[in-house]
C-alpha positions in Angstrom: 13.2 13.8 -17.5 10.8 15.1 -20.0 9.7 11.7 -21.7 9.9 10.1 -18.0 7.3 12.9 -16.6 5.2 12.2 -20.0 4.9 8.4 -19.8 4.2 9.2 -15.8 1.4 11.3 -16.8 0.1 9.5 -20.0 -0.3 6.4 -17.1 -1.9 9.0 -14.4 -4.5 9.5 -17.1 -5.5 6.4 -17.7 -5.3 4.1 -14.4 -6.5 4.1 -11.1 -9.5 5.7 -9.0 -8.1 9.3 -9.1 -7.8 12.0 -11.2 -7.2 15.6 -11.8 -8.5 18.4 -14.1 -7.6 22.1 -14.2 -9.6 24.6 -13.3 -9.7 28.3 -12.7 -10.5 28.0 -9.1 -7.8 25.6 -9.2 -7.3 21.8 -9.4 -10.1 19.4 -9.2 -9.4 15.7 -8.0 -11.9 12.9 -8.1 -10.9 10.7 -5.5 -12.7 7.7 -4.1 -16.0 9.1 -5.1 -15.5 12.3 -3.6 -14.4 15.1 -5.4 -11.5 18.2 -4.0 -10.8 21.5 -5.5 -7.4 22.8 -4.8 -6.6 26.7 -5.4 -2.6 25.9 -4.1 -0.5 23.2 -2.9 -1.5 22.1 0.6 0.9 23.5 2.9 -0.1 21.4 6.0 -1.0 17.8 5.9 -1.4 14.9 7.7 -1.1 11.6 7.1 -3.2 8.5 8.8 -1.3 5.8 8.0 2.3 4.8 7.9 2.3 4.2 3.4 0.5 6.6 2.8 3.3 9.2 5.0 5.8 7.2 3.1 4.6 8.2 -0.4 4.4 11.7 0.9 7.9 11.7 2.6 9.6 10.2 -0.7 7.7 12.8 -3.1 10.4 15.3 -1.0 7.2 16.8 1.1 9.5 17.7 4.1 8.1 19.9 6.7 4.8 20.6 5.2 4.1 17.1 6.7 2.5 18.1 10.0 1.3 14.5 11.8 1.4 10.9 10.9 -0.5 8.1 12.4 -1.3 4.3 12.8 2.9 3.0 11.9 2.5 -0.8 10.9 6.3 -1.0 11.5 9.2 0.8 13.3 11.7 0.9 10.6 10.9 3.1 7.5 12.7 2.4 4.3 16.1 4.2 4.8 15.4 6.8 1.6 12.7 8.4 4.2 13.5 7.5 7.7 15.1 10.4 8.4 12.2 12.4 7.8 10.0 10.0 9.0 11.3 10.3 12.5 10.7 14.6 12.3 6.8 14.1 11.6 4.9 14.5 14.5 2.9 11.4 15.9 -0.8 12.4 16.6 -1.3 8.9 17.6 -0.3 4.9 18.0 -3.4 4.1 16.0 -5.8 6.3 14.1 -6.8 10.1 16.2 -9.7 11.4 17.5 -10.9 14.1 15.1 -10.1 16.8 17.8 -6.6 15.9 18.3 -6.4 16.0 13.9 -7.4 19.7 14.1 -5.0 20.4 17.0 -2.6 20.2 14.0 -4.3 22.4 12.0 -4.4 20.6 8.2 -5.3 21.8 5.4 -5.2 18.3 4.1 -5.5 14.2 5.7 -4.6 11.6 3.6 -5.8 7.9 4.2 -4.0 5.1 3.2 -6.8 2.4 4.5 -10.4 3.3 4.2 -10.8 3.0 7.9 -9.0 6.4 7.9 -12.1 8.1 7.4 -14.3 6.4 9.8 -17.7 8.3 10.2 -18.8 6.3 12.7 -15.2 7.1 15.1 -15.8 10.6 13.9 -13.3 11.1 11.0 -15.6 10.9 8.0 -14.6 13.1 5.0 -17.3 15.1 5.0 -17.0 16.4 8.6 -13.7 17.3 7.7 -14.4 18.9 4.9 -17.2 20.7 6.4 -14.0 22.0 8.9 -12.4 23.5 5.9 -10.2 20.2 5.5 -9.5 19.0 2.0 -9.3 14.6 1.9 -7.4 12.4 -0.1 -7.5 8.4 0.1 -5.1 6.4 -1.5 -7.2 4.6 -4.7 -6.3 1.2 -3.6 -8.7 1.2 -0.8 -12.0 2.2 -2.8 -10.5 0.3 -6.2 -13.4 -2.0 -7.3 -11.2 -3.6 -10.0 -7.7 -5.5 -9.5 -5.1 -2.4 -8.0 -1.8 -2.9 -9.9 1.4 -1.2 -10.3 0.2 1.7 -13.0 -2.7 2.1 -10.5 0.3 3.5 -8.0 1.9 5.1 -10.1 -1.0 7.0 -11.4 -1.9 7.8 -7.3 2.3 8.8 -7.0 1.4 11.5 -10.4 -1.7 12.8 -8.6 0.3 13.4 -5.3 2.6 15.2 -7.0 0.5 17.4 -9.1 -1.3 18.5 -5.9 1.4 19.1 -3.9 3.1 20.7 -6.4 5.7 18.0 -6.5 5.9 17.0 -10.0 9.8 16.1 -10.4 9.6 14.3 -7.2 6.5 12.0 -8.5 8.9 11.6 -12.0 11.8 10.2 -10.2 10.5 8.0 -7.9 8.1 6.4 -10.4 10.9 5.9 -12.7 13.3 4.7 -10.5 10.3 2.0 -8.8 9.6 1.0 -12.6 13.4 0.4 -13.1 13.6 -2.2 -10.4 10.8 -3.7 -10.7 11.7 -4.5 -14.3 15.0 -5.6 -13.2 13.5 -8.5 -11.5 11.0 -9.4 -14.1 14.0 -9.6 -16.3 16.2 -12.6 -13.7 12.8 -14.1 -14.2 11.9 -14.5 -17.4 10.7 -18.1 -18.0 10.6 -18.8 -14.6 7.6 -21.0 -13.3 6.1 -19.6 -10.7 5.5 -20.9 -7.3 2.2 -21.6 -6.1 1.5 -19.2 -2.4 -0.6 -18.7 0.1 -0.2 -15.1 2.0 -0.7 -15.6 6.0 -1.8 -12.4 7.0 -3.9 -13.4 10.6 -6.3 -15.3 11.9 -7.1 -19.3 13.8 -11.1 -20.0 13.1 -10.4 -19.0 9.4 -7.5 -17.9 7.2 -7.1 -13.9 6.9 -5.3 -14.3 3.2 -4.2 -11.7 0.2 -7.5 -11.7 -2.5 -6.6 -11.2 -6.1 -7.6 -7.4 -6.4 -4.7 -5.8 -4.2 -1.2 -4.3 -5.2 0.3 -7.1 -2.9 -1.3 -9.4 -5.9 0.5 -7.6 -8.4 4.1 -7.9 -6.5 3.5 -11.5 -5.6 2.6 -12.4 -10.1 5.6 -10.1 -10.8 7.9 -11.9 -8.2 7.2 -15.3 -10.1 4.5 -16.4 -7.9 1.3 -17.3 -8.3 -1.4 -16.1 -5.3 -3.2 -19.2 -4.6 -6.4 -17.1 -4.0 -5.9 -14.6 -6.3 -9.6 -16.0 -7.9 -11.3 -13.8 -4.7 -12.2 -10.3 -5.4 -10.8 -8.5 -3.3 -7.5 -6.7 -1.5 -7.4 -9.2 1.6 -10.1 -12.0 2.4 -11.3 -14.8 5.1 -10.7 -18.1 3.6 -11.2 -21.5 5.1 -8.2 -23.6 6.2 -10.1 -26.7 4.2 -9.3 -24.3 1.3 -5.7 -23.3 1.9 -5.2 -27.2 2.1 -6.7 -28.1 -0.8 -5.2 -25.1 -2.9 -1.8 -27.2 -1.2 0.3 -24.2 -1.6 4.5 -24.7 -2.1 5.3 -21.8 -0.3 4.0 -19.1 2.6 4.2 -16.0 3.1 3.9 -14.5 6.3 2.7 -10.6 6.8 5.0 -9.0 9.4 3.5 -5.9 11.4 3.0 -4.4 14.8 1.3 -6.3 17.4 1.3 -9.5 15.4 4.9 -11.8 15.5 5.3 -13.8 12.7 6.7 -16.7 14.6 3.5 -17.5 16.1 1.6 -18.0 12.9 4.5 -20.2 11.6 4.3 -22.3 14.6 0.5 -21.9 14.1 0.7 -23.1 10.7 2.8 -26.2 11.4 0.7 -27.4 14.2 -2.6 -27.0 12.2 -4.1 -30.5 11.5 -5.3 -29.4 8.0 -2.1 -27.5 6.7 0.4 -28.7 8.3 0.6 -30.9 5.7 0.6 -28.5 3.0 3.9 -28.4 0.8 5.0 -25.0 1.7 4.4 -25.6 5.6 6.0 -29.3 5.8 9.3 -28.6 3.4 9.7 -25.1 5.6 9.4 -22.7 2.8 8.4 -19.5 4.2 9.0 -15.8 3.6 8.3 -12.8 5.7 7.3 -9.5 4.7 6.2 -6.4 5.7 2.4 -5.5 6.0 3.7 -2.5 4.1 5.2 -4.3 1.6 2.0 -5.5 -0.2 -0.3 -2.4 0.0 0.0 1.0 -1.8 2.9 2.7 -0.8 6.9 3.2 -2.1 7.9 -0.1 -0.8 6.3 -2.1 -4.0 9.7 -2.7 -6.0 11.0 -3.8 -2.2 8.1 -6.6 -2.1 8.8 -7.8 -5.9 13.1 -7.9 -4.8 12.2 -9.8 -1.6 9.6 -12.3 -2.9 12.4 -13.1 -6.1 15.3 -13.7 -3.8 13.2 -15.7 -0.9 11.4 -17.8 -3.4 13.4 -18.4 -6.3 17.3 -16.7 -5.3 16.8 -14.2 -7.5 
């Protein structure tokens, strides 16, 4: 446990958007260009959206997790669902910044930058200015490709703060242990050219190259057809997707948005229709969830192996 809580802190030190120093007023995070002082662990918090609750839940955060928000999906991995279903829900989407103090925080975490929209009322600073401390996950403010030591060093940070250091220690280890499994089946494995189908009819809502989902895809032995745009998810033309003439597709499953409609969607399309991975049938489905910051990484990397090469 020692060497594991070393290596998790040696990688906290040196990756991501976040980080921590001690101080005698307590600790001080630098987060997303803000920076938080924290005499104690938080003892309320609430979460905005449904990865970010999941890191919590899995770092063992129990009842000090007061409200969630925004769920992309109604089934929780089954290491937190239990607990998941105990947090209150403030709200289907994101909540008005009145019905965040009815819960009386002394913490919000954002998983998306939208979290902390000034304009709906939710910025940072007007919490803070409530005597609210903010935390955003370090994918959404990353201005550099987000990969797996990225999370990990936001999982370390979580847990420092919360005073949940064993919990960070385990679950890291045990997400680096499966992730390596699969890049072990794989090993000199050609990867499959993809395109990610997230949304979208006039143009192609798509996966960039910058996000974690990018990471899980290149560990998964694929290959992100648009992985050459800068950013966590993008609007590409559907002349480009043809052209890039991907071998398989991956369809992003969440609320509000079923997948069989963009698969019928994609094989009527005059442009892609055409397009290896549509014509020969080859699709996989995952979870919104899946491919941004949160616990269910070594779940993306499993499923992408198995649904594109068996493994």
């Amino acid at each position: 446990m020692r060497r594991t809580f070393a290596l998790v802190l040696a990688v906290f030190l040196l990756a991501g958007c976040a980080s921590t120093a001690p101080r005698q007023d307590g600790m001080r995070i630098d987060d997303c260009g803000r920076t938080e002082t924290f005499p104690q662990p938080p003892r309320r918090v609430v979460s905005l959206n449904q990865h970010a609750t999941e890191i919590l839940l899995a770092l063992g955060l129990g009842d000090r997790l007061v409200g969630t928000a925004y769920p992309d999906d109604h089934a929780p991995p089954p290491s937190v669902a239990a607990a998941y279903a105990e947090v209150p829900k403030l709200a289907d989407e994101y909540p008005s910044f009145e019905r965040i103090l009815e819960a009386e925080p002394d913490l919000v975490v954002g998983g998306y930058a939208s979290a902390f929209d000034d304009s709906a009322g939710r910025g940072r600073k007007r919490l803070e200015d409530n005597g609210i401390r903010t935390l955003l996950l370090s994918e959404s403010c990353s201005r550099a490709p987000f990969g797996m030591d990225a999370l990990f060093a936001d999982v370390a940070m979580f847990g420092r703060v919360l005073g949940l250091e064993d919990g960070a220690a385990e679950l890291i280890a045990d997400m680096r242990r499966r992730v390596a499994a699969v890049e072990r089946r794989l090993a000199g494995v050609p990867p499959v050219d993809v395109f990610v189908y997230d949304s979208g009819e006039q143009t192609a809502f798509t996966l960039g190259g910058h996000g974690l989902g990018d990471d899980a895809l290149r560990r998964a032995g694929a290959r992100n057809v648009f992985a050459d745009v800068p950013k966590n998810f993008a609007d590409v033309s559907w002349e480009q997707v043809a052209a890039r003439a991907p071998q398989a597709v991956v369809l992003v499953d969440y609320l509000g948005a079923p997948v069989g409609a963009k698969r019928d969607y994609l094989r009527g399309h005059p442009l892609v229709s055409g397009a290896p991975g549509v014509r020969d049938g080859r699709f996989s489905t995952i979870p919104l969830v899946e491919l941004v910051e949160g616990i269910r990484f070594p779940d993306a990397v499993e499923r992408l192996a198995r649904d594109l090469h068996g493994a």
